[in-house]
ROMI-199584 format. One record per residue (C-alpha): residue in three letters; x, y, z. Coordinates in Angstrom, 3 decimals. Example, Ala and Ser with C-alpha at 12.3 -4.5 7.8 and 13.67 -1.06 7.14 Angstrom:
! residues 2
Ala	12.300	-4.500	7.800;
Ser	13.670	-1.060	7.140;
//
This chain:
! residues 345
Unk	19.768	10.268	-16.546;
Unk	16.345	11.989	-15.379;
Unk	13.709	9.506	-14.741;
Unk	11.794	10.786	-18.031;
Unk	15.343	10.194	-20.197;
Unk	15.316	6.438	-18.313;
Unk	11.659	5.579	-19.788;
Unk	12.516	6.625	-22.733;
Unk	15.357	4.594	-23.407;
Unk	13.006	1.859	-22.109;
Unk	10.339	2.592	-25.054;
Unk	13.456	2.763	-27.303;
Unk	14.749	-0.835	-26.132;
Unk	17.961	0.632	-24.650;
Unk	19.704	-0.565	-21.494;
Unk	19.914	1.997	-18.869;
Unk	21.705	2.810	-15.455;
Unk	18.799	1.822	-13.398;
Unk	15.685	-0.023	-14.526;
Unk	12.471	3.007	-14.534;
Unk	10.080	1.632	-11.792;
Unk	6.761	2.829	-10.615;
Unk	3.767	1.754	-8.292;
Unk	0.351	3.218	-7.490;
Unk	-2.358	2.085	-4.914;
Unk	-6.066	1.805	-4.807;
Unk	-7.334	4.597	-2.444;
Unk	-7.378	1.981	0.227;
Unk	-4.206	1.062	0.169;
Unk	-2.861	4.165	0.018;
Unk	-4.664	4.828	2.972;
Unk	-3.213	1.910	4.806;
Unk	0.741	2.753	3.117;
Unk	0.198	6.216	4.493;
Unk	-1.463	4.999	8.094;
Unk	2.223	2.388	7.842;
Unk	4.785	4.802	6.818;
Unk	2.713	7.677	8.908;
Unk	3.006	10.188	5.904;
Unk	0.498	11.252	3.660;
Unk	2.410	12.215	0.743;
Unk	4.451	8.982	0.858;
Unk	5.221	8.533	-2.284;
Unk	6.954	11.840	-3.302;
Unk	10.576	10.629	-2.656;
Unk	10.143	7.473	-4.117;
Unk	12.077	7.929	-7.615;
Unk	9.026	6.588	-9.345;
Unk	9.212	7.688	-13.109;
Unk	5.481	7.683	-14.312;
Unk	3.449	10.398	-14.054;
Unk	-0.393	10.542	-15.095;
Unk	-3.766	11.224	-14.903;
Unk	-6.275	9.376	-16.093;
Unk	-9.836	10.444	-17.130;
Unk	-12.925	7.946	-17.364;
Unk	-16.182	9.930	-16.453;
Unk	-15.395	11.813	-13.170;
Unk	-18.174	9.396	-10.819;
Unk	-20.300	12.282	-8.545;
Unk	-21.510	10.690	-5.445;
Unk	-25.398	10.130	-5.231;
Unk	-26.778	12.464	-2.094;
Unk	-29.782	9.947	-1.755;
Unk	-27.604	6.796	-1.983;
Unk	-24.596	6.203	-0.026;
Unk	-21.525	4.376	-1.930;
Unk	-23.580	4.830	-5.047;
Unk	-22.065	7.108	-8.260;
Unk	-22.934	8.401	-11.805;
Unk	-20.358	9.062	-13.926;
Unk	-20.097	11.271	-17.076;
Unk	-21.899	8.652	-18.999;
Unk	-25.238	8.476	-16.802;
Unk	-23.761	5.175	-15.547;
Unk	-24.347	4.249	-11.720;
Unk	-21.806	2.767	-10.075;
Unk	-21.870	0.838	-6.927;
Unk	-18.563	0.922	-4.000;
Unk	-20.360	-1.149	-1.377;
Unk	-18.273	-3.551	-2.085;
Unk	-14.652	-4.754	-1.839;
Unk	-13.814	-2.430	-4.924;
Unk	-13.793	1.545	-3.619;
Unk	-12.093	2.642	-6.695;
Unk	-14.586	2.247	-9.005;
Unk	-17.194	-0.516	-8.092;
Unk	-19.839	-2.560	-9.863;
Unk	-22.432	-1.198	-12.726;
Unk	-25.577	-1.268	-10.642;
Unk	-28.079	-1.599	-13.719;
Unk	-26.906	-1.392	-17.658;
Unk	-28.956	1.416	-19.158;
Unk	-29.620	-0.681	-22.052;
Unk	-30.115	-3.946	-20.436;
Unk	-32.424	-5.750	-23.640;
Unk	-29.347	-7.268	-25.960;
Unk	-31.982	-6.750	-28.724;
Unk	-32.678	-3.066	-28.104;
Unk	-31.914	-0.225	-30.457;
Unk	-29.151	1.876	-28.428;
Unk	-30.472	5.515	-28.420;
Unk	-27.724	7.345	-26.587;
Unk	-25.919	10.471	-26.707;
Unk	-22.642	10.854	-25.507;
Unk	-22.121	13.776	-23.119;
Unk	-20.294	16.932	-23.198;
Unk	-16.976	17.247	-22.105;
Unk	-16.477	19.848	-19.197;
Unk	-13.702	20.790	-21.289;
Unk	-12.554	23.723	-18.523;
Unk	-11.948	20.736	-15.690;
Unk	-10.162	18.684	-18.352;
Unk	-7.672	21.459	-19.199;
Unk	-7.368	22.294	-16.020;
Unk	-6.790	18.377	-14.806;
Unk	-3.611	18.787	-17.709;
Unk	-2.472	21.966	-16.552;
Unk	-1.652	20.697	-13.339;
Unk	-0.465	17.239	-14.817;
Unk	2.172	19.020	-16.695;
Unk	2.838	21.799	-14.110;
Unk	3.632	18.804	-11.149;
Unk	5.754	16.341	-13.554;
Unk	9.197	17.374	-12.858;
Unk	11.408	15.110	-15.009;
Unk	9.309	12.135	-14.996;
Unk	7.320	11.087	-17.817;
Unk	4.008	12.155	-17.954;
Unk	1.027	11.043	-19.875;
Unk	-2.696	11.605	-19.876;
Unk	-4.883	8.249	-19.812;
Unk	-8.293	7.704	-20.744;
Unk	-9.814	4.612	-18.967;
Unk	-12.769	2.507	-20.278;
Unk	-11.785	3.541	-23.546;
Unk	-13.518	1.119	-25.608;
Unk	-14.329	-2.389	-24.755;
Unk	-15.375	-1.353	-21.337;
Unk	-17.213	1.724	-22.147;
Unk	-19.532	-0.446	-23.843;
Unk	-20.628	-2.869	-21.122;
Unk	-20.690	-0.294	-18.834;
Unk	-23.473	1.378	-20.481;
Unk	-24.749	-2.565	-21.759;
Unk	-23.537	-4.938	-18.966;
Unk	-21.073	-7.441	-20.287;
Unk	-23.016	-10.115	-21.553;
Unk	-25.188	-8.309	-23.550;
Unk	-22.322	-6.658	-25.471;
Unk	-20.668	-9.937	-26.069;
Unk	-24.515	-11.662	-27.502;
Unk	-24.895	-8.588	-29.281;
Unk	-21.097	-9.379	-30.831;
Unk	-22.724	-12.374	-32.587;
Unk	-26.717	-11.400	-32.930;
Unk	-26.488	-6.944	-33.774;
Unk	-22.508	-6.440	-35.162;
Unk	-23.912	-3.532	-37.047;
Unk	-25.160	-1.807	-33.912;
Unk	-22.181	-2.558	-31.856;
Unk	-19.747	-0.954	-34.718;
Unk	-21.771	2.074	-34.533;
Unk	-21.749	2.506	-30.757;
Unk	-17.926	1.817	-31.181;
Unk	-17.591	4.303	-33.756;
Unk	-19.682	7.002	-31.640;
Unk	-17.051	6.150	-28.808;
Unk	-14.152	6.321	-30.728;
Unk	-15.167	9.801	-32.101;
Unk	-15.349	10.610	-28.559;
Unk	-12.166	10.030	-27.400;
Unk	-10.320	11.590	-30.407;
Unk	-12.186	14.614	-29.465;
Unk	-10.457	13.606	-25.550;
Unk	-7.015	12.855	-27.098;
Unk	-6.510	15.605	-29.271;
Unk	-7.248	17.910	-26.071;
Unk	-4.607	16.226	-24.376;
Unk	-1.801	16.536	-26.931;
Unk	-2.057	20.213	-27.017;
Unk	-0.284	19.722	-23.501;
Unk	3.509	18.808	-22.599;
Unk	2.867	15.248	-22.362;
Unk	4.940	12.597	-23.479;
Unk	2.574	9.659	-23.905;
Unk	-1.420	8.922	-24.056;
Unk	-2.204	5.255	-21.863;
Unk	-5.451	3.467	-22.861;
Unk	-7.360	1.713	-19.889;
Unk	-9.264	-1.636	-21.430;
Unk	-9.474	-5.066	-20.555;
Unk	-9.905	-7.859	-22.893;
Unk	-7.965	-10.493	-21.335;
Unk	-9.246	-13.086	-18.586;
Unk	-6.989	-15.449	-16.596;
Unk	-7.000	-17.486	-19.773;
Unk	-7.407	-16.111	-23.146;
Unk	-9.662	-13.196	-24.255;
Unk	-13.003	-11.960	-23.234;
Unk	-14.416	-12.244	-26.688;
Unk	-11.961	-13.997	-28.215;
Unk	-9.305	-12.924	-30.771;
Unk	-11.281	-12.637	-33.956;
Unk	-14.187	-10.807	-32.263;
Unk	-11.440	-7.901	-30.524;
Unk	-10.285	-7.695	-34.356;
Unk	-13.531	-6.692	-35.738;
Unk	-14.758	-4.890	-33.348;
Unk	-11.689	-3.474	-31.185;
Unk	-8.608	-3.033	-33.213;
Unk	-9.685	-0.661	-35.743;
Unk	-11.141	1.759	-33.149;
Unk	-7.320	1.190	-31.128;
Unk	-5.818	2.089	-34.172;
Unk	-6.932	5.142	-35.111;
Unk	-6.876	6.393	-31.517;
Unk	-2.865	5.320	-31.289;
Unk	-2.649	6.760	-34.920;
Unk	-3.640	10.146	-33.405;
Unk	-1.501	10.246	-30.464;
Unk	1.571	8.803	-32.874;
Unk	0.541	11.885	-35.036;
Unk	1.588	14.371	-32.822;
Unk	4.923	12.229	-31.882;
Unk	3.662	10.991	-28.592;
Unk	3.755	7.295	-27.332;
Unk	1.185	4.735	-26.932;
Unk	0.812	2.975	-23.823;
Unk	-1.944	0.348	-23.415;
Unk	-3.346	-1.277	-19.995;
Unk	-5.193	-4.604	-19.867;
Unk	-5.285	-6.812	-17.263;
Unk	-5.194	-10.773	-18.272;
Unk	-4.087	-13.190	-21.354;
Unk	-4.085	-10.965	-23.742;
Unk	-1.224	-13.425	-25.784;
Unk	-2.863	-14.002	-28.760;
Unk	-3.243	-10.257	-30.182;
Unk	0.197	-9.182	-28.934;
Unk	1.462	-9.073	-32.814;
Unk	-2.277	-6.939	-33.759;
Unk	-1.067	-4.533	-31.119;
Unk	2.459	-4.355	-31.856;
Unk	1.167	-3.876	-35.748;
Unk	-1.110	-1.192	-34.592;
Unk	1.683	0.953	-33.269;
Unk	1.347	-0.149	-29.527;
Unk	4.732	1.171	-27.424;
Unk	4.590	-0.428	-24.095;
Unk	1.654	-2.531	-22.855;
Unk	0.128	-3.091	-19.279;
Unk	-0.182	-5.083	-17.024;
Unk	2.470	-8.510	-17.677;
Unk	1.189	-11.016	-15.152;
Unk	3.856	-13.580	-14.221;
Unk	1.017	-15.836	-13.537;
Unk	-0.603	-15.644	-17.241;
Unk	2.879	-15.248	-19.111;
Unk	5.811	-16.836	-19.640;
Unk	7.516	-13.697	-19.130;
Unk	10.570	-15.318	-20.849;
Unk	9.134	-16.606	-23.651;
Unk	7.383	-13.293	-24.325;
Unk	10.571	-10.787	-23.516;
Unk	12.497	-13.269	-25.925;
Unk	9.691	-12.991	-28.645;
Unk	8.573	-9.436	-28.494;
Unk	11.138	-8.094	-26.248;
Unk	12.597	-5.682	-29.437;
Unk	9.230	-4.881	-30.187;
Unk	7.314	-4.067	-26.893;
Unk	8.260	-2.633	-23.944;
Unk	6.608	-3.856	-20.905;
Unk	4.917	-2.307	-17.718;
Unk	4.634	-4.583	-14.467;
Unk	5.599	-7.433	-13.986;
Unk	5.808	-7.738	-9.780;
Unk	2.223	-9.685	-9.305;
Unk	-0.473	-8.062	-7.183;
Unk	-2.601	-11.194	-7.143;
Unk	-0.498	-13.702	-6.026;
Unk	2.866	-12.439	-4.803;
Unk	2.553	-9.137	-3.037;
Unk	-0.618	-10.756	-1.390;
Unk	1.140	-14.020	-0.273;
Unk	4.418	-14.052	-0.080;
Unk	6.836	-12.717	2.656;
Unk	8.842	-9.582	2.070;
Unk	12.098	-12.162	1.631;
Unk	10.018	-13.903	-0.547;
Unk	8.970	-10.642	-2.740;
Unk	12.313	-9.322	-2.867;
Unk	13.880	-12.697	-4.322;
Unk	11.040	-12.664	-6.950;
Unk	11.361	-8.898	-7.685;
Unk	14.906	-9.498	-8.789;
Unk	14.736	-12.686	-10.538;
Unk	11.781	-10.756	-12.901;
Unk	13.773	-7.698	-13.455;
Unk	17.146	-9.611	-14.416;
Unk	15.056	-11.429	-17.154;
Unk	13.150	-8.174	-18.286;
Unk	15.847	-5.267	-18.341;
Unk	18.243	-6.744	-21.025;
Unk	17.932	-4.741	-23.915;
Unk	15.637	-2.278	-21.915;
Unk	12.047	-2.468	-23.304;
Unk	10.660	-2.495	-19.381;
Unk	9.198	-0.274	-16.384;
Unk	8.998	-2.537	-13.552;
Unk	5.892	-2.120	-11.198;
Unk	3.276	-3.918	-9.417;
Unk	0.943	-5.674	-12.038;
Unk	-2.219	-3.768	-11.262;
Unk	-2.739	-0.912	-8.464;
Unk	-2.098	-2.035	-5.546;
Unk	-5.454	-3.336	-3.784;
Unk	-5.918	-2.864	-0.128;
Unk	-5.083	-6.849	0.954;
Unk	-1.366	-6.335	0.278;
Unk	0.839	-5.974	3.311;
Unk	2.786	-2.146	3.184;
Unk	5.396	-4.625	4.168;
Unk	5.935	-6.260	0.712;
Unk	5.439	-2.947	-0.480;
Unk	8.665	-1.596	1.116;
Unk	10.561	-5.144	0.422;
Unk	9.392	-4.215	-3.399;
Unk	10.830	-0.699	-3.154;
Unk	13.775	-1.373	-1.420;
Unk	15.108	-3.664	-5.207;
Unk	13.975	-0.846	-7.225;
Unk	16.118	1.792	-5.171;
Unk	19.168	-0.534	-4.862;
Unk	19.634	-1.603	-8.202;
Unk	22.991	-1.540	-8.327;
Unk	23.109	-3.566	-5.540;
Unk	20.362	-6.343	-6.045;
Unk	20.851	-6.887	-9.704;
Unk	24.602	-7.351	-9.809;
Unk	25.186	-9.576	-7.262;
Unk	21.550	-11.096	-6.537;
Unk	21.283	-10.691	-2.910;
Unk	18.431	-10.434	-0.483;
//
């Protein structure tokens, strides 16, 4: 089977020779995987099956402020930190919860964007290949708000929230149905609503103000054929059945820590398929490579009966992971054959 055929069969809930696997780094980590392995490209002849770009506001570095960005959006975004990647909203642009939001979403560079999927579809070889929008709802909003005022605003301005989520809704369609003019296979959504227990802003509030928005975005990318994939990190438990009736295909990230990963392969297994799986906050971080390669084929036995899963880190890997665990990781999901028949180490 080619790797794209294998994830395929995993969206369709079909066993298949080997279980599709995939991994990606933080740009610190890759640094540190490369500096280990002593190989830029290292990934290339790793079999993994994904492949995807994924679009959130192209960050431009400020001249006058090291580590400081602003994205598409007029956000500015601060690396000083731990988190390189994408960093911290330094100040909300509408900081006052009460404040009439005046804003008017960019314009596209439409030229870089095809160009960005010209590539993506020119480099996929027989993987699967998607294009991903990032901070596509939930998150665009606090980014321009800060968190806290989008959740008061939730309970104290509903009506001004669903038109800001209405305005970027509209503006992803216009994203999406860019992207499906492409040879892609899939569209992934980047948005987290979960925390390490339960939701952000609770069930009822990601129903009003969320899932409607979700919907018609997956409606448009099931329009064309394509599949939905959606990433959040955290307990997102309670609206698995919204997003499964929403047309959701695969979702991202499954934390062993949050889920019982049985429980929730037994109940939504046929209707799911899930992405992850090997945790990046507790077991690449802390175990020993023995250690991650037991636990790496205990998780896969459970999740690749009746297909339905992509095994991966839960979350790009973050630079506080030993390469180490990395390659005890990728040494299961190359030797399938052997680690998941008879179980050893």
């Amino acid at each position: 089977m080619t790797r794209k055929e294998r994830v395929l069969a995993a969206l369709n809930h079909q066993e298949t020779d080997i279980v599709p696997y995939f991994a990606e780094f933080t740009e610190q980590e890759a640094e540190n995987m490369a500096a280990y392995l002593g190989e830029e490209d290292f990934e290339k002849n790793w079999g993994l099956h994904l492949h995807y770009i994924q679009y959130w506001g192209w960050p431009t570095e400020r001249e006058d402020k090291p580590e400081h960005f602003i994205d598409d959006f007029g956000v500015e975004w601060n690396r000083s930190g731990a988190d390189k990647d994408i960093g911290m909203v330094d100040t909300p642009m509408f900081p006052d919860p009460e404040e009439d939001i005046q804003y008017t979403f960019p314009t596209v560079d439409e030229a870089r964007l095809r160009a960005e999927y010209q590539h993506l579809v020119e480099t996929k070889e027989d993987k699967f290949c998607m294009a991903g929008f990032g901070f596509s709802m939930f998150e665009r909003s606090w980014s321009l708000m800060g968190m806290e005022n989008v959740l008061m605003r939730m309970l104290m301005d509903p009506e001004s929230l669903e038109e800001l989520y209405d305005q970027i809704c509209e503006y992803n369609l216009h994203l999406i149905d860019i992207a499906l003019e492409y040879d892609i296979d899939g569209v992934y959504f980047g948005d987290d609503w979960g925390q390490q227990k339960g939701m952000i802003m609770g069930p009822d509030h990601w129903r009003q103000f969320i899932k409607p928005r979700m919907k018609r975005m997956y409606d448009r990318v099931h329009s064309k054929g394509k599949y939905v994939f959606q990433h959040s990190c955290g307990d997102c438990s309670e609206i698995l059945g919204d997003l499964v009736e929403i047309g959701l295909n695969c979702y991202q990230t499954f934390q062993p820590e949050i889920y019982d990963i049985e429980a929730v392969k037994r109940d939504y297994g046929d209707k799911l398929t899930f992405w992850g799986g090997i945790s990046t906050q507790q077991l690449l971080v802390q175990a020993s490579p023995e250690e991650v390669q037991a636990e790496t084929v205990r998780i896969m036995k459970i999740m690749k009966n009746g297909g339905g899963y992509i095994a991966a880190p839960t979350h790009a890997v973050a630079f506080d992971v030993p390469p180490e665990n990395i390659m005890a990781m990728l040494q299961v999901f190359q030797n399938q054959e052997k680690y998941l028949t008879d179980g050893s180490v």
